[in-house]
VEXVEX-617844 format. One line per field, with one value per residue (C-alpha): residue number from 0; chain; x, y, z. Coordinates in steps of 0.25 Angstrom, whole numbers, plus 2048, in hexadecimal, padded with zeros to 3 digits. Example, Ala and Ser with C-alpha at 12.3 -4.5 7.8 and 13.67 -1.06 7.14 Angstrom:
REM VEXVEX-617844
k	c(0 / 1)
c	c(A / A)
X	c(831 / 837)
Y	c(7EE / 7FC)
Z	c(81F / 81D)
REM end
This chain:
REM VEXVEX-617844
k	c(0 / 1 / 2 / 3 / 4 / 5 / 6 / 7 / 8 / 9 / 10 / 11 / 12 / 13 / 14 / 15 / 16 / 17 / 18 / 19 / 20 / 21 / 22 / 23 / 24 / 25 / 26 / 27 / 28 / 29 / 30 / 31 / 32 / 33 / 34 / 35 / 36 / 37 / 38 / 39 / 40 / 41 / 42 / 43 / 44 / 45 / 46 / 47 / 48 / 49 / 50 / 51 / 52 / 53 / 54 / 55 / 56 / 57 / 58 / 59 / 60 / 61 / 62 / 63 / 64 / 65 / 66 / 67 / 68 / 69 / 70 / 71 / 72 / 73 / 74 / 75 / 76 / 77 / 78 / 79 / 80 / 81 / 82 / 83 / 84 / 85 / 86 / 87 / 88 / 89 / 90 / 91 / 92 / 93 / 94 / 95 / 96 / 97 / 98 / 99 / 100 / 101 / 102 / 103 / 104 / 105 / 106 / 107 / 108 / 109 / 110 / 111 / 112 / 113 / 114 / 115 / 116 / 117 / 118 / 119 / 120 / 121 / 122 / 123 / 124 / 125 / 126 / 127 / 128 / 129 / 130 / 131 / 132 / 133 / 134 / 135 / 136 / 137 / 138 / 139 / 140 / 141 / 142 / 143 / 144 / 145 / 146 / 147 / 148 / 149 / 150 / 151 / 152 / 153 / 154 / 155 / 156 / 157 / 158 / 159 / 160 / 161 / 162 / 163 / 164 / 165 / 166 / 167 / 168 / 169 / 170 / 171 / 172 / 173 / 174 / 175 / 176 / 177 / 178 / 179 / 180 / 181 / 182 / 183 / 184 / 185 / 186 / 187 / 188 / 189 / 190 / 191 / 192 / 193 / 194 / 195 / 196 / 197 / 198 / 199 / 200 / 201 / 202 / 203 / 204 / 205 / 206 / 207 / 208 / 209 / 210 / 211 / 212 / 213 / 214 / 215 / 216 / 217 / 218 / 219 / 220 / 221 / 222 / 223 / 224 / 225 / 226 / 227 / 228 / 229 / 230 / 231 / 232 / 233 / 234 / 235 / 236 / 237 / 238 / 239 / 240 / 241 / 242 / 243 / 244 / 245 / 246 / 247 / 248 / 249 / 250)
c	c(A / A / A / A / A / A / A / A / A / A / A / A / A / A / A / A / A / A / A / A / A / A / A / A / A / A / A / A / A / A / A / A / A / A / A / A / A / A / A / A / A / A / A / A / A / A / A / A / A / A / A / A / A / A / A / A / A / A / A / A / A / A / A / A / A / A / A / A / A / A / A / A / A / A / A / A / A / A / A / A / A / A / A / A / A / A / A / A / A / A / A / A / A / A / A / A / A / A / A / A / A / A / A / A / A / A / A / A / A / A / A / A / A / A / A / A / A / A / A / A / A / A / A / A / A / A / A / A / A / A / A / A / A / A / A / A / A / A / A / A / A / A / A / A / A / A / A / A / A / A / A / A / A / A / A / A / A / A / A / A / A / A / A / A / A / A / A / A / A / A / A / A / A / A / A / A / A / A / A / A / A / A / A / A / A / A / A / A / A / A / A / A / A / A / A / A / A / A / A / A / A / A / A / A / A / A / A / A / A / A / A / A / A / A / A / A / A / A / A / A / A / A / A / A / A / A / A / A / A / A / A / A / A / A / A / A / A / A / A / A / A / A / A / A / A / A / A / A / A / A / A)
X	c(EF5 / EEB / EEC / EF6 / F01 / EF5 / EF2 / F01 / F10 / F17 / F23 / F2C / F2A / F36 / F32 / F27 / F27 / F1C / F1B / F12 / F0B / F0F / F0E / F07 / F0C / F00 / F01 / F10 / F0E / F03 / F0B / F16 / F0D / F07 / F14 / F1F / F26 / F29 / F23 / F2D / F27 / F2C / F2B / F2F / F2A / F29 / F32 / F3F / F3B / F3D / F3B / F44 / F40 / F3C / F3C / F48 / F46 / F48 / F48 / F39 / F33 / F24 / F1C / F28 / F2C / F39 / F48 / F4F / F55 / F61 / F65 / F5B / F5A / F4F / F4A / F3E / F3D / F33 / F2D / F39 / F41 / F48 / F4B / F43 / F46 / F44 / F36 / F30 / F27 / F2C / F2D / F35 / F3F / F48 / F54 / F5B / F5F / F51 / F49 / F43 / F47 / F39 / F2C / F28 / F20 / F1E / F27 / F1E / F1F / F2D / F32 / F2B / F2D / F3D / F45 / F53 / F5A / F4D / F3E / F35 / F2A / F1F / F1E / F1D / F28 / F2F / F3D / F40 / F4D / F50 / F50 / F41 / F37 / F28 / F1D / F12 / F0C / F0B / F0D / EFF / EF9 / EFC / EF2 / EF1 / EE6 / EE6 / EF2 / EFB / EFE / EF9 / F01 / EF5 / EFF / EFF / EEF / EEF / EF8 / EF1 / EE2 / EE9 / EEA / EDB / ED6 / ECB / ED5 / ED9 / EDE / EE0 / EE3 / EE1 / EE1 / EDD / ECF / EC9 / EBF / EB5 / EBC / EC5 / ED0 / ED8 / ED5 / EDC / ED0 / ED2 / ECE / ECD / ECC / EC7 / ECA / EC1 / EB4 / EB4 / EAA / EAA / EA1 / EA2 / EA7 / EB1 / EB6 / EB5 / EBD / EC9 / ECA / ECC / ED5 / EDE / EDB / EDC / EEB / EF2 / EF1 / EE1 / EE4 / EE9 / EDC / ED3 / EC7 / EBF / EC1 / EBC / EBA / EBE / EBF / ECF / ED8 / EDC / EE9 / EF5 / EF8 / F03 / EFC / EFE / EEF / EEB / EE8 / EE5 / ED8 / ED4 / ED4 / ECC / EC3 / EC3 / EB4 / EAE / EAB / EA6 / EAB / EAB / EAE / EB5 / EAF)
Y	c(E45 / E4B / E58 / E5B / E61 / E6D / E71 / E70 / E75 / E67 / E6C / E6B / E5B / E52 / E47 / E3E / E30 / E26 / E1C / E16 / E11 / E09 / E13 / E10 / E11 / E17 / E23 / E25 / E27 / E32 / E39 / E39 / E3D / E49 / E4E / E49 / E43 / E35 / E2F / E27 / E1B / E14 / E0C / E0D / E0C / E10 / E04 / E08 / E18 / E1A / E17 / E0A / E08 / E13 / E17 / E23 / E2F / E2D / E1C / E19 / E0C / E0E / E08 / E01 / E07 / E08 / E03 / E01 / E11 / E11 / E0E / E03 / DF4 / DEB / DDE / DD5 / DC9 / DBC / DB7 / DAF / DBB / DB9 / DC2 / DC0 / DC1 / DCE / DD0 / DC6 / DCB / DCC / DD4 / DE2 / DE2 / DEF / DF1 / DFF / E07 / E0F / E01 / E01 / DF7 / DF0 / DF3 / DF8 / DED / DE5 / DDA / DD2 / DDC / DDF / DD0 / DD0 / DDE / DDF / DD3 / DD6 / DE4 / DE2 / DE7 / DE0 / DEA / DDF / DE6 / DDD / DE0 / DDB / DE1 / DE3 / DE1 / DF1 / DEF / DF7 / DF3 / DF2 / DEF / DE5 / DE7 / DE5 / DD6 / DD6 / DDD / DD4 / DC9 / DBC / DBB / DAD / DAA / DB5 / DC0 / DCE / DDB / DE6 / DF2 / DEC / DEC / DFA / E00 / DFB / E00 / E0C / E10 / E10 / E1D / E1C / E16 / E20 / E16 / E08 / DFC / DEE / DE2 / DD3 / DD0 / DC2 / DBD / DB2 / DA6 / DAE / DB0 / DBD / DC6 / DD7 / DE2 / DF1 / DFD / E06 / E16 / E1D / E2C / E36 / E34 / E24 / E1E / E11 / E05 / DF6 / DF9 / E04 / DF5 / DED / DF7 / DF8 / DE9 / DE7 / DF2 / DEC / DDE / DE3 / DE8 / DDE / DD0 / DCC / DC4 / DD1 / DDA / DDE / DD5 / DE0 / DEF / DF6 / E06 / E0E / E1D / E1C / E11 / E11 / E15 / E17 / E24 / E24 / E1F / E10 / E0A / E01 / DF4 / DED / DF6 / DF4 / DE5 / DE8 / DEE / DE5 / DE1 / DEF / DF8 / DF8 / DEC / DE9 / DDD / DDB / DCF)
Z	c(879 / 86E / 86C / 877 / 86D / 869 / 878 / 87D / 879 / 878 / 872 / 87E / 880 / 87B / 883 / 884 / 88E / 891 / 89B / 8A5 / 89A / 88D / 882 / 876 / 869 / 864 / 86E / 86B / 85C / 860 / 868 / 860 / 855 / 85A / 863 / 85B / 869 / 86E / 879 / 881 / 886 / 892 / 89F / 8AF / 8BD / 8C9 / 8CE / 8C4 / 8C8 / 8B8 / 8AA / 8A5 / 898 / 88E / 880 / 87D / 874 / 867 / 869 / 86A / 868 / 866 / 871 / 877 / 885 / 882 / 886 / 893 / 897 / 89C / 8AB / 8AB / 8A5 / 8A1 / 89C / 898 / 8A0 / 8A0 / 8AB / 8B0 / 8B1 / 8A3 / 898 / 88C / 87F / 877 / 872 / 87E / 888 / 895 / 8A3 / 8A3 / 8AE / 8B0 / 8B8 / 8BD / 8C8 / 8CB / 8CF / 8DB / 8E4 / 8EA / 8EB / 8FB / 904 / 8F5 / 8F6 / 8EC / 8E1 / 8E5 / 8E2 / 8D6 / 8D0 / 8D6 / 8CF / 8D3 / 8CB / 8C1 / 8C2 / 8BA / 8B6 / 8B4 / 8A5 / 899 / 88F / 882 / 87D / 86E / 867 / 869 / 877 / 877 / 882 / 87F / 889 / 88A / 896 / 8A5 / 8A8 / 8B0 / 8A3 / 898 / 893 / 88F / 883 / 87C / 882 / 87D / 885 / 881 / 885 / 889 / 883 / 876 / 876 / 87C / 871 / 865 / 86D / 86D / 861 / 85D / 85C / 866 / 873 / 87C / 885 / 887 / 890 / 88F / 899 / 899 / 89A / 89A / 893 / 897 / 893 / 89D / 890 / 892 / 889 / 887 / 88B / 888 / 890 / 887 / 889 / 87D / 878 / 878 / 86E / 86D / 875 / 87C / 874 / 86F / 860 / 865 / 86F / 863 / 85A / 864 / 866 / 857 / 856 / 85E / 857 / 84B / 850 / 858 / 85B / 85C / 869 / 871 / 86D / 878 / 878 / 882 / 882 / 88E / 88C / 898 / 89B / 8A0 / 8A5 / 8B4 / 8B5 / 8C0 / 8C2 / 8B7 / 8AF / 8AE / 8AA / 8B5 / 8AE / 8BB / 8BE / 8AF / 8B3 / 8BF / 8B5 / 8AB / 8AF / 8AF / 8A6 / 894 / 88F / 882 / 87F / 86F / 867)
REM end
């Protein structure tokens, strides 16, 4: 993204959309800093064949995913299957024409993806009074630390935005009175080296930012994260190596 406005002619770009990936606010401010263009974040899937909840030109909502577009409805539900009230935590289900109808030979992952006209996305959401959606986190990914759950976004947006983080994801680790705690894989940027008070000095920044019960107790410095091949980090290979690699545990 640096330096990308002096080697190429961006003039004829109106647009800009993200997706795959929450988008963090921390990014959004650079690039509209540096290009003078909005980046419209939002979500869809390969089961709805297109995006259903996005921000508009014009009508962004800084590190939210947007609202519902048009031709499609959604809603935040519990665990029963209820709707919850706004700001609550819950489940995105969408509804619209474009769903697919099953999953082939899954029957399983069929019954529990396919709920009628609706699709439950397995996303965690909450919906504010202005009818914007803001994401939480993949239900498998989110972690219970002293009994509260913590959302891995909101950790991976405030890592982020120190100057030495390239890139960041954090998953639940445990430590050994077998309590789960938030780790970080952190990718640096070029000219930071990995090393104990470099860990030390990302732990607190996030400490010092949010609440201390959601800041990551190790940080594990790696060379990239795995990814899908649209680039969706794959957390469940980052808990597959969650025993390898330079871990620096945070005091």
């Amino acid at each position: 993204m640096e330096g990308a406005k002096e080697k190429y002619d961006l003039s004829s770009i109106r647009h800009c959309i993200s997706g795959g990936e929450t988008l963090p606010k921390v990014l959004f401010e650079r690039w509209l800093e540096q290009y003078n263009l909005e980046i419209l974040d939002g979500i869809g899937s390969t089961e709805v064949l297109h995006i259903y909840v996005g921000n508009g030109p014009g009508q962004v909502r800084i590190g939210s995913t947007g609202k519902v577009v048009p031709g499609y409805e959604a809603k935040i539900v519990d665990a029963d299957g209820a709707d919850v009230p706004v700001g609550e935590v819950g489940t995105l289900m969408v509804k619209g024409d474009s769903i697919a109808a099953y999953y082939w030979n899954k029957h399983a992952k069929t019954k529990e993806t396919f709920q009628g006209e609706w699709l439950s996305t397995g996303d965690k959401y909450y919906q504010d009074v202005d009818g914007y959606f803001w994401y939480v986190g993949r239900g498998d990914d989110m972690i219970k630390a002293g009994g509260i759950w913590v959302s891995p976004v909101e950790v991976e947006n405030c890592l982020i935005g120190h100057h030495a983080v390239l890139e960041t994801a954090v998953i639940g680790s445990y430590d050994e009175d077998g309590l789960e705690k938030p780790k970080a894989f952190v990718v640096l940027k070029e000219g930071f080296e990995p090393n104990p008070e470099l860990a030390k000095e990302l732990s607190l920044f996030v400490k010092d930012r949010i609440a201390p019960y959601k800041f990551p107790r190790w940080i594990e410095f790696t060379p990239e994260l795995p990814r899908t091949a649209t680039g969706k980090v794959q957390r469940f290979k980052l808990r597959e190596l969650n025993t390898s690699g330079t871990r620096q545990r945070v005091v």
